[in-house]
C-alpha angles and dihedrals in degrees: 000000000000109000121217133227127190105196117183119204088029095153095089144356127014096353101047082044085054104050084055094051096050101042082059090051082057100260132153101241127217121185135185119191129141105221107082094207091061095049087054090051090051098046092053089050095049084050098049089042094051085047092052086051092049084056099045093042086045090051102053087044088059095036088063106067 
């Protein structure tokens, strides 16, 4: 079951740090910010981060056998 998060001042700090922080724990991430740039900028993180995830997750499976 995915879990959901609805995380408020997320363009910088503490909440930006935690949206991040939550999307790689395997959360659905919903931000609120007003600055559009920024949202763009968090979105790609999370992206590159769950991709990263995806790689990482993809090696060990293949390292085991």
């Amino acid at each position: 079951m995915k879990r959901n998060v609805l995380i408020t001042g997320t363009s910088t700090g503490v909440g930006f740090e935690s949206a991040v922080l939550f999307a790689q724990n395997g959360y659905k991430v919903y931000a609120t910010m007003r600055n559009l740039k920024k949202a763009t900028e968090l979105k790609e993180k999370i992206e590159a981060e769950q991709q990263a995830m995806r790689e990482r997750t993809a090696h060990q499976n293949y390292t085991k056998y």
